[in-house]
N, C-alpha and C positions, 0 to 999 in steps of 0.2 A: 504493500500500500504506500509507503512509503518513499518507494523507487518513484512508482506513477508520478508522486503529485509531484517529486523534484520534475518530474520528465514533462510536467503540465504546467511550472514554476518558469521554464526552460522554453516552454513553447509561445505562451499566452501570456507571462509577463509579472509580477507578484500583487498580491491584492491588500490594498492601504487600508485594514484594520487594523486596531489597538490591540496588542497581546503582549505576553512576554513568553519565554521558553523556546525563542527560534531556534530554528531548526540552522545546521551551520550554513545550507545553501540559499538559508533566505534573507542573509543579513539586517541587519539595523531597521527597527519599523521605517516606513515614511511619512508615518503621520503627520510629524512634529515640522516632517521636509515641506508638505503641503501647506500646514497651517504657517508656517512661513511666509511661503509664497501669496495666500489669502491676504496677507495683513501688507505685502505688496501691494496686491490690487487695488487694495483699500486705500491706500497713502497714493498709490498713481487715481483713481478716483476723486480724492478730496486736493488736488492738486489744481489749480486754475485752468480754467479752459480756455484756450485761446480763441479771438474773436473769430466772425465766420466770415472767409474769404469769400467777398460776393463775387471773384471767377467762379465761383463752384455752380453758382445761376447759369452762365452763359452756357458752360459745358455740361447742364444736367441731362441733358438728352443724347449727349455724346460719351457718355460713359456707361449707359445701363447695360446689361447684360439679360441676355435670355435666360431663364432658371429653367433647370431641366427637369419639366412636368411629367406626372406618372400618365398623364392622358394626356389627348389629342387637344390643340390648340382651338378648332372649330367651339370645345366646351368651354376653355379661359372666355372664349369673347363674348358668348350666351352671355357666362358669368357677369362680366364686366358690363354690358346692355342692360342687364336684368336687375343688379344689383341693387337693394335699398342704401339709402347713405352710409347708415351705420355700417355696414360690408364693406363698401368703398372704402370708406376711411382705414378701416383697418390692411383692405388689401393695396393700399397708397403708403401706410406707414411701417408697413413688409418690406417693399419692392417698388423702386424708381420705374423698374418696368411696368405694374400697371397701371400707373399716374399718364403713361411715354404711349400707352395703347388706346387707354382712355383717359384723356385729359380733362378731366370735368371737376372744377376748383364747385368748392363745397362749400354755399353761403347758407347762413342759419336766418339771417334779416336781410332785409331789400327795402329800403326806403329812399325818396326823394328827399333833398336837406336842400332848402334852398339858397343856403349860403357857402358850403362851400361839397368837396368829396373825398373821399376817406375808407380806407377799411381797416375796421378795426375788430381783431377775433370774430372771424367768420358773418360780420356785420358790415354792408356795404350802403356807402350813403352817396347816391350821387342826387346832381343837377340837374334840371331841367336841358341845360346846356352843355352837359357831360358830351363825351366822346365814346358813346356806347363801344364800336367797331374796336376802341383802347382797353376798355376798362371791364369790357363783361365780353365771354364767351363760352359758349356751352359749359352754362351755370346751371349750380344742381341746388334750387331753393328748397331747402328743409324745413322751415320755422312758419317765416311771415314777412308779410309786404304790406309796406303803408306808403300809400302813395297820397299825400297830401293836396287838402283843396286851393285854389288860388287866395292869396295873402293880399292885402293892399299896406305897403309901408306908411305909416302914417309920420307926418314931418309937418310942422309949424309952417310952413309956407305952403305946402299941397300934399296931393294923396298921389305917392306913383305906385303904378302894378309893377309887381314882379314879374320879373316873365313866366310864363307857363307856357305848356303842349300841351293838350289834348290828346296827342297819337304818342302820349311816351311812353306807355305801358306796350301799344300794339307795336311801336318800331322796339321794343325789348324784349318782346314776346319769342321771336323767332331767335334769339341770342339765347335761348335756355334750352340746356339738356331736358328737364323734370324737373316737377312741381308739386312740393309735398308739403306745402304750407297749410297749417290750419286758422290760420289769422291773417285774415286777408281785407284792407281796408283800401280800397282806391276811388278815389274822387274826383271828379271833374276831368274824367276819361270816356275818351271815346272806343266801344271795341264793339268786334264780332262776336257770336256766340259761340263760337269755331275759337273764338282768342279766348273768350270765359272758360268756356268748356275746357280746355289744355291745362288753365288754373285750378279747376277745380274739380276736376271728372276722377284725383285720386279715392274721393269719396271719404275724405279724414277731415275735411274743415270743420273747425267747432262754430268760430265767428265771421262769419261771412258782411260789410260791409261797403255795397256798393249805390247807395242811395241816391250818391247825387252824380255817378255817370251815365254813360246812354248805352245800351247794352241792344245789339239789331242783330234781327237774321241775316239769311244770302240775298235776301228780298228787299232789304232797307227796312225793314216791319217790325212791330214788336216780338220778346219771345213769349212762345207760353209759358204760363208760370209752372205747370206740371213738368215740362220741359228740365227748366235749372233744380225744382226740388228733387227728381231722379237723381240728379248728381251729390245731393246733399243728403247724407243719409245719416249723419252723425253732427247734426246742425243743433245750436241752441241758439247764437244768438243772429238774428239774420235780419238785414235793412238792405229791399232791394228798389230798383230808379221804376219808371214806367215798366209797364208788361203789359201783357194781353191775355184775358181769359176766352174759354170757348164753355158752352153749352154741356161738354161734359167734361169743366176740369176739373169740378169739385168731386165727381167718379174718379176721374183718373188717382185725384191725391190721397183717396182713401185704398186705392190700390199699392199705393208706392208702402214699402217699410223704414221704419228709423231705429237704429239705435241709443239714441238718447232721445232725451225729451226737449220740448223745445221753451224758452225764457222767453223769448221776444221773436213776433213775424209781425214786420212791417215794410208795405210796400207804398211807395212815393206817388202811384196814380196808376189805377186799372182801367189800360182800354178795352177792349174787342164783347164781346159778346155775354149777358148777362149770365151768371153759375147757379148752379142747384144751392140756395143757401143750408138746404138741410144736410146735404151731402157733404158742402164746407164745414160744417159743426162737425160731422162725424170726423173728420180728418183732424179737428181743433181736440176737441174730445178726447181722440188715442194718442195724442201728441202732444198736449199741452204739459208744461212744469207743475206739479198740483202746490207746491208752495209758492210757485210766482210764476206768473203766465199775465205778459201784455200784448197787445192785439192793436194793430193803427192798419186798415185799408181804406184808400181814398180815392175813391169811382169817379172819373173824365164824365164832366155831366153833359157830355156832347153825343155819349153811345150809351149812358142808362138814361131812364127817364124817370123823374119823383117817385111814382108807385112802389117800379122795383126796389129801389134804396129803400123805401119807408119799409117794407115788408124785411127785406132783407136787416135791417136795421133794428127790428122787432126781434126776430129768430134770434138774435144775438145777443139782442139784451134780455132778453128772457133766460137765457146758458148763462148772463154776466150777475145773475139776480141771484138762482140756484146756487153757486158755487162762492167760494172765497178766493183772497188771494188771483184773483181773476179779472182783468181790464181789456175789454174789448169796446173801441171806439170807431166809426162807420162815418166817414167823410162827403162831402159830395161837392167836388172841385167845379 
């Protein structure tokens, strides 16, 4: 037995446990050799770090290396397409290579600031007058976007506007990877619902804030409002611009399912075609916050006429009467 393990001592190399009573071919533990060394590592560790050469920027794509994967490359780029941020990030802080394969800088904010631009941890603030083509490209929004309304700087001699766009969210739209924002505030925007839907079709937003921009089909037309709540299935607090109902949308939204319940649905002015108010309730009903639920719709009095409002206005305050903690208010623009 003996012979063997010298012969395995010999082959494979000696094993750094604590003992005493070696054997003559195994000399001197090395425990004491390694703990040593640790307490190197340690002192090279707490040792200054030298600043970081910013050539190491220019050449970062000139230096990666391919890692030699146990499968087929077709799967890494699934991976990388498909990937949640949280993945990303980790398989960016592995390997310069899949940063160099998929280059997709990972912002947590997006906001407009309209004094100057900045990024700061994973928080991007630009201008109105930013250099989008410079400053953003196939961006991976995680978090949330606020996109602020127009400012008027007030000053003892007169009132100047700020500048603003209208089309800054839609010329930045096409500048992003994915969009997985749940806090979404844009204002005094103009988009497609083709542009909405890309923001928000992940199906996670909790508060949804677009009140005061103008949100249109392929048609130049309103959207239906069944339409964008499909996409909202985990909404609480939600303030939307003009929209359009139809005849069966209060069916349609009691079809739709949610996961949470909803705090606040208010909408800025309902055009197109009068809804089933009972139908509305039942949707209000399975979805409502039961410790706090407010309610604001405000009907375009050019496509309902007195009646319907008054009726529909009834059904609601009779649900507002029943319950607590419940505020539901019926406009007629």
């Amino acid at each position: 037995m003996k012979n063997r393990y010298e012969e395995a001592m010999i082959k494979y190399g000696p094993i750094n446990l604590p003992w005493d009573n070696f054997h003559e071919f195994q000399g001197e533990n090395n425990v004491e050799e390694d703990e040593k060394m640790e307490d190197e590592d340690e002192t090279v560790e707490n040792a200054q770090v030298p600043e970081l050469d910013k050539k190491l920027c220019c050449a970062f794509y000139d230096t990666y290396r391919t890692p030699n994967f146990a499968f087929r490359y077709p799967i890494i780029h699934y991976i990388l397409k498909n990937a949640n941020h949280r993945t990303l990030r980790k398989l960016f802080s592995t390997c310069k290579y899949f940063f160099a394969k998929q280059p997709t800088p990972i912002c947590y904010r997006l906001e407009n600031y309209h004094y100057r631009e900045m990024y700061v941890k994973e928080n991007l603030y630009l201008e109105y007058s930013s250099n989008q083509n410079l400053l953003i490209k196939n961006t991976f929004i995680t978090g949330c976007i606020d996109v602020k309304k127009r400012k008027v700087k007030k000053r003892k001699e007169c009132q100047k506007k700020l500048v603003h766009d209208f089309t800054f969210m839609s010329k930045l739209i096409p500048r992003l990877f994915r969009c997985e924002a749940k806090y979404i505030y844009i204002a005094d925007q103009e988009l497609s619902f083709n542009e909405l839907e890309f923001l928000i079709d992940h199906g996670e937003v909790v508060d949804l804030d677009i009140e005061y921009s103008d949100i249109r089909n392929e048609n130049n037309g309103f959207v239906e409002l069944e339409k964008i709540m499909a996409l909202l299935t985990n909404i609480k607090w939600l303030k939307l611009p003009d929209i359009k109902t139809t005849i069966n949308t209060g069916l349609e939204l009691t079809k739709l399912n949610f996961n949470a319940k909803i705090v606040q649905f208010s909408i800025l002015e309902i055009h197109g075609e009068p809804l089933n108010a009972h139908e509305f309730l039942k949707f209000i009903i399975a979805n409502r916050n039961e410790k706090h639920f407010k309610c604001r719709l405000a009907f375009y009095e050019k496509n309902f006429n007195a009646d319907f409002i008054g009726k529909f206005n009834k059904v609601m305050e009779d649900y507002e009467k029943s319950c607590e903690n419940t505020r539901i208010c019926v406009d007629y623009d």
